[in-house]
C-alpha positions as CSV (number, residue, x, y, z in Angstrom):
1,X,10.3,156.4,109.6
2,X,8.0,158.7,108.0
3,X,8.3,161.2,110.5
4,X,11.7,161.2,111.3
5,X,13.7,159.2,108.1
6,X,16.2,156.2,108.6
7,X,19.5,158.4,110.0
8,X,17.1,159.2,113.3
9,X,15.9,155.4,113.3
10,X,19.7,154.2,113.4
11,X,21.0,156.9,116.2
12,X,18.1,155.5,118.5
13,X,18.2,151.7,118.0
14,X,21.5,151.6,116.8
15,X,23.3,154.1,119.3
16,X,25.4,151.8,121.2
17,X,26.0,148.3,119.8
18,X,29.0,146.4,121.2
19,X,31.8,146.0,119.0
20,X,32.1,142.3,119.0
21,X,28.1,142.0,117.9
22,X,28.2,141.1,114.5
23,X,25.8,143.1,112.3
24,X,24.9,141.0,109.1
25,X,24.3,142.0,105.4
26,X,21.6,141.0,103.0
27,X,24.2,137.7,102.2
28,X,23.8,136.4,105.5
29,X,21.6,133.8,106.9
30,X,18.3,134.4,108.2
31,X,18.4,133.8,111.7
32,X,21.4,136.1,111.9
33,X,19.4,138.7,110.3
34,X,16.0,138.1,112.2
35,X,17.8,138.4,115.1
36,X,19.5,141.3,114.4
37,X,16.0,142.7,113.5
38,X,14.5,141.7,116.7
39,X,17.3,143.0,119.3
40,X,17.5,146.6,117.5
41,X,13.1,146.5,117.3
42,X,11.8,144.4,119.3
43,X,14.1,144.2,122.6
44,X,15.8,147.4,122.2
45,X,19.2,146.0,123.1
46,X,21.4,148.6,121.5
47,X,19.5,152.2,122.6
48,X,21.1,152.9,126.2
49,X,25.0,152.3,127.2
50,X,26.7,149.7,129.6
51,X,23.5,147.8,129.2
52,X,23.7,143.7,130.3
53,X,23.2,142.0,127.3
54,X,22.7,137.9,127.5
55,X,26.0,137.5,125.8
56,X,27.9,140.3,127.6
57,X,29.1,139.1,130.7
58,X,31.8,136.9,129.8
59,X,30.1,133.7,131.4
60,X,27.5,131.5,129.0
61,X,26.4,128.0,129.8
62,X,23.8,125.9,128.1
63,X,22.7,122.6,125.8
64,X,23.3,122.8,122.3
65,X,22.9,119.9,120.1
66,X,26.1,118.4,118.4
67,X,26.8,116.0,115.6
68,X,28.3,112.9,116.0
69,X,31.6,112.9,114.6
70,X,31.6,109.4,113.3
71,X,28.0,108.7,113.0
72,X,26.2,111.8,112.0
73,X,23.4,112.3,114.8
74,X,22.7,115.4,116.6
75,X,22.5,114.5,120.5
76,X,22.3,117.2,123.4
77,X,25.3,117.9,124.8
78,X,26.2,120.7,127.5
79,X,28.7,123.6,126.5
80,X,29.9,126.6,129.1
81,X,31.6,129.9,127.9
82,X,34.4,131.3,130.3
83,X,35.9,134.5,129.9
84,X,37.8,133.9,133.0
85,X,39.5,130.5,131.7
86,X,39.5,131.6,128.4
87,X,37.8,128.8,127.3
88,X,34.5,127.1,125.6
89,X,34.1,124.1,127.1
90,X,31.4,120.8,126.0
91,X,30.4,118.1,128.2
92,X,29.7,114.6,127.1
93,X,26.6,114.4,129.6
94,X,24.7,117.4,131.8
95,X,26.2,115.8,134.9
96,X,29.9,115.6,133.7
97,X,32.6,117.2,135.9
98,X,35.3,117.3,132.9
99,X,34.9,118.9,130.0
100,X,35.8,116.6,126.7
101,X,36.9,119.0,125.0
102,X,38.8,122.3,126.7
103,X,39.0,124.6,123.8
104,X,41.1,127.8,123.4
105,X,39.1,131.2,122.9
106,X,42.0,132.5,120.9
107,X,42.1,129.3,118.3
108,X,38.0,129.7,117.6
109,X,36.3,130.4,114.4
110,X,32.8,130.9,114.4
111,X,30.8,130.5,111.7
112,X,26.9,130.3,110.6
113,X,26.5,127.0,108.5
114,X,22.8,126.2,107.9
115,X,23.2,124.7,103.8
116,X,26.1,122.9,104.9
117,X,25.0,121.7,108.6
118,X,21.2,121.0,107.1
119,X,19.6,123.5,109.9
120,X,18.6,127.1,109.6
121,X,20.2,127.6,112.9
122,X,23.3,125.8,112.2
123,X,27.0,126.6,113.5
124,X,30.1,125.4,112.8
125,X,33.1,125.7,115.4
126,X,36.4,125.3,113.8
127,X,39.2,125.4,116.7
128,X,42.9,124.3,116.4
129,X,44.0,121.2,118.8
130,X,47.4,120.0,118.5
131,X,48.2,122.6,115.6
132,X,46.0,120.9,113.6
133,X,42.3,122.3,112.7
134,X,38.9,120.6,113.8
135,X,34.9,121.3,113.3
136,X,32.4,120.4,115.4
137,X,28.7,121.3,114.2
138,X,25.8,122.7,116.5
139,X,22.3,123.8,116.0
140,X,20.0,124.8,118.7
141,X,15.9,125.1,117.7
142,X,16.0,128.8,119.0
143,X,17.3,131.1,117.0
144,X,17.8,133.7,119.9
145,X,19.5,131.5,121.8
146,X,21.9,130.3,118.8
147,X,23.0,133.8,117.9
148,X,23.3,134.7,121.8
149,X,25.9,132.3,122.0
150,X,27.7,133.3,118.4
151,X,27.9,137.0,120.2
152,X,29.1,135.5,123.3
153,X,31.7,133.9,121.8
154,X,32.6,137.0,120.0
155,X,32.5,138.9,123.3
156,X,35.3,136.9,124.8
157,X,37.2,137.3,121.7
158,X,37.3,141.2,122.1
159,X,38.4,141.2,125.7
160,X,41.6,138.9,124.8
161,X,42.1,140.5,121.3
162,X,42.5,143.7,123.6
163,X,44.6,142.2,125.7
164,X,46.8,140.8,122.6
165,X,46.5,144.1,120.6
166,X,46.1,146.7,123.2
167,X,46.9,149.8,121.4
168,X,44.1,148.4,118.6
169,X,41.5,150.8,117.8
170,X,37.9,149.0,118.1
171,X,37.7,148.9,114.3
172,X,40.9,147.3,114.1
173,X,40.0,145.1,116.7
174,X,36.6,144.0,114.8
175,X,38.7,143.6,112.1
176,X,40.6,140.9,113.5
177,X,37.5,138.8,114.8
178,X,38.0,135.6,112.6
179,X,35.1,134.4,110.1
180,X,35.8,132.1,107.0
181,X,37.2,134.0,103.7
182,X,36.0,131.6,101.2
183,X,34.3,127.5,101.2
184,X,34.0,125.3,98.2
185,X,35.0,122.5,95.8
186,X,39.0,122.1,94.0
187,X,40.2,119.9,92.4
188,X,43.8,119.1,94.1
189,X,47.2,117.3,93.1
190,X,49.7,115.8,95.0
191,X,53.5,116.7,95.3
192,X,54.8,115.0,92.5
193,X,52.4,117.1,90.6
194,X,51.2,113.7,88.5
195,X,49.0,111.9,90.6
196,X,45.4,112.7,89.4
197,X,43.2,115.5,90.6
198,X,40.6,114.7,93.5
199,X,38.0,116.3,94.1
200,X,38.1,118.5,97.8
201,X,35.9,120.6,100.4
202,X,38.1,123.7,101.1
203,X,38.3,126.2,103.4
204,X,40.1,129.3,103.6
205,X,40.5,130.4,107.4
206,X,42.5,133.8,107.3
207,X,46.2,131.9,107.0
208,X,45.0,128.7,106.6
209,X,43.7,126.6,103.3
210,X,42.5,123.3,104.9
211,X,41.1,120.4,102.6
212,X,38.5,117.7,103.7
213,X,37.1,114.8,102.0
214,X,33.6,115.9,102.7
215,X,32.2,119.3,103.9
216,X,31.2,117.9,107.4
217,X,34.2,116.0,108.0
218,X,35.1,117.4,111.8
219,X,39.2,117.1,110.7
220,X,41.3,118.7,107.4
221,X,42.9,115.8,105.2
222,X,45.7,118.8,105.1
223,X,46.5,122.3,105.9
224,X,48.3,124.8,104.1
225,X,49.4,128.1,106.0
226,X,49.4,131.2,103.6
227,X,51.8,133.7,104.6
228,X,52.8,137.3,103.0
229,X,54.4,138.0,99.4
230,X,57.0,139.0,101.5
231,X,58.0,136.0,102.5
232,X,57.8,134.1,99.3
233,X,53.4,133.4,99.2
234,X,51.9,134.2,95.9
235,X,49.3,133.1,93.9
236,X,48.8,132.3,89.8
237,X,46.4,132.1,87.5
238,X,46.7,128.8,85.6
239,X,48.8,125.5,86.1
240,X,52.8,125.5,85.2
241,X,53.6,123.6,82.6
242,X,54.6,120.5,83.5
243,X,51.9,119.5,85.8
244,X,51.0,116.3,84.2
245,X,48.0,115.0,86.5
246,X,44.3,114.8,84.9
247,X,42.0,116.6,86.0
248,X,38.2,117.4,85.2
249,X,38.2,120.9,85.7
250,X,40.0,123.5,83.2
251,X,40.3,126.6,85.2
252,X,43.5,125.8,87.2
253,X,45.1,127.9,90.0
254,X,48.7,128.2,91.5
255,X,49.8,128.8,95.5
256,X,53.6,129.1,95.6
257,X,55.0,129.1,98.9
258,X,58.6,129.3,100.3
259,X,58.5,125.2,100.5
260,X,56.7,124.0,97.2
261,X,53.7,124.4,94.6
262,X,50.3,123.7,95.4
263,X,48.3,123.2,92.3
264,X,44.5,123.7,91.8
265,X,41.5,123.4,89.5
266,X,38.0,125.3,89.7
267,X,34.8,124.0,88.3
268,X,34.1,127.9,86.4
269,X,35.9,130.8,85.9
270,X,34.2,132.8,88.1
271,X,35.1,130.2,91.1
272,X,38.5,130.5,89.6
273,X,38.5,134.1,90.1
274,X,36.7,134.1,93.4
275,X,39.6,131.8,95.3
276,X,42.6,134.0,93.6
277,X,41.1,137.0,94.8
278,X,40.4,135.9,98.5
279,X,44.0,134.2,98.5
280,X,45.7,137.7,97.4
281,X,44.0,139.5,99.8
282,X,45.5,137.4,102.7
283,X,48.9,137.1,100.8
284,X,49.0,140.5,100.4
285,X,48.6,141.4,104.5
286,X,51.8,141.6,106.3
287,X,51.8,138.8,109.2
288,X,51.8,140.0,112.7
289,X,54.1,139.2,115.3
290,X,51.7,136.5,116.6
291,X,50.8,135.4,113.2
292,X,55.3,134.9,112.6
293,X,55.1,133.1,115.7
294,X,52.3,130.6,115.1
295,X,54.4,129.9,112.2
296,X,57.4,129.0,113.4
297,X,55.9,126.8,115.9
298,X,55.0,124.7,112.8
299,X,58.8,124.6,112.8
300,X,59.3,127.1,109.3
301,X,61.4,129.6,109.8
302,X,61.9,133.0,107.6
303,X,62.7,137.0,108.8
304,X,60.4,138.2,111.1
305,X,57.7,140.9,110.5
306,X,58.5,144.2,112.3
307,X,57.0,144.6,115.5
């Protein structure tokens, strides 16, 4: 560094770092950035090209420990990564010769947990099955082999978002590599707009605003897609007018959508603040094709984006 400066450091250890490897900021967990540390410093993974990388080959297999859905307890279970069946697969026991759970590579969200999932290597995998979102939380004591599988996961990701998107540059591409826009407490209404306000876990997953009762509950109480101002999506500051539920919290929150209102309370102004903004920044994205078409297998039906 002293000889040389950081710009020389970064063109040798950073020269050629896959596009689906996520690089992490100063607000991400620590294992994600220890690791980072370590495969630029210690095992040089990113300073010669078309080098095989643990979680570059399309094909992963492994135990990672799961929690219980209903009861809570981490046990061992095995998981395999396919690229070829474009799939991540877990197996009730080592021995198993079905899978449990066959899950999509295209429907996956990725996501380091450790405050929520009470590990420092914690990961959360949200999936869709029957149109409908689910969580399952992993941890593995090694945070090598944690992240490995976070890039792996990623990996497959790029090969079929190239496939889905194949005039994409790499940036764009990155770009569309899924990760959670916003978590936290609202307070929620029903339909009627009268029943009382309940305290929720929410999540904002691109087009999707799910609610759960608590924050490691594996399925959403309810889901809300967010589509484009275009089609009739916006968001408000404040509550209308005749919303007559109580609530506990005073900074209140609108999402209009073609079908009704969905009203919402935040604990501070700033939280307030924080969900309108990363709710305006999906509403204001024109959908894609495949986004319009996801959509309307929900059985809603509006004009088409272009192609």
């Amino acid at each position: 560094m002293e000889q040389h400066g950081n710009a020389v450091a970064k063109a040798t250890y950073e020269a050629h770092i896959p596009i689906y490897y996520y690089q992490p900021t100063h607000a991400d967990c620590q294992v994600l950035r220890e690791q980072w540390i370590r495969a630029k410093y210690e095992r040089k993974e990113f300073t010669e090209p078309g080098r095989q990388l643990p979680y570059s080959n399309g094909l992963k297999e492994g135990i990672l420990w799961k929690r219980g859905r209903d009861n809570g307890q981490f046990l061992p279970r095995k998981f395999l990564l396919s690229e070829q069946d474009g799939c991540l697969k877990y197996f009730a026991k080592p021995d198993a010769k079905e899978p449990k759970i066959n899950i999509k590579i295209d429907t996956i969200n990725a996501t380091f947990q450790p405050v929520k999932i009470r590990n420092p290597n914690g990961l959360q995998i949200s999936y869709l099955k029957d149109n409908k979102t689910r969580n399952i939380f992993l941890y593995h004591g090694d945070g090598k082999e944690i992240v490995d599988w976070f890039n792996a996961i990623r990996a497959v990701q790029v090969h079929y978002l190239k496939v889905a998107f194949p005039v994409a540059s790499d940036s764009e591409v990155r770009d569309h590599l899924r990760k959670f826009l916003k978590e936290g407490y609202m307070e929620k209404t029903g339909p009627r707009q009268r029943e009382a306000f309940k305290k929720r876990w929410f999540t904002l997953d691109h087009r999707r605003l799910m609610y759960f009762k608590d924050p490691l509950d594996a399925f959403a109480k309810g889901e809300v897609f967010m589509g484009s101002r275009e089609h009739g999506y916006s968001v408000t500051q404040g509550l209308p007018a005749g919303a007559q539920g109580s609530f506990s919290w005073q900074y209140g929150l609108t999402i209009v959508t073609p079908d009704r209102e969905y009203l919402f309370t935040c604990e501070t102004e700033s939280d307030q603040q924080d969900w309108i903004a990363a709710f305006s920044q999906v509403i204001e994205q024109p959908m894609t094709p495949q986004e319009y078409a996801s959509k309307c297998q929900e059985g809603v039906h509006f004009s088409p984006p272009p192609p």
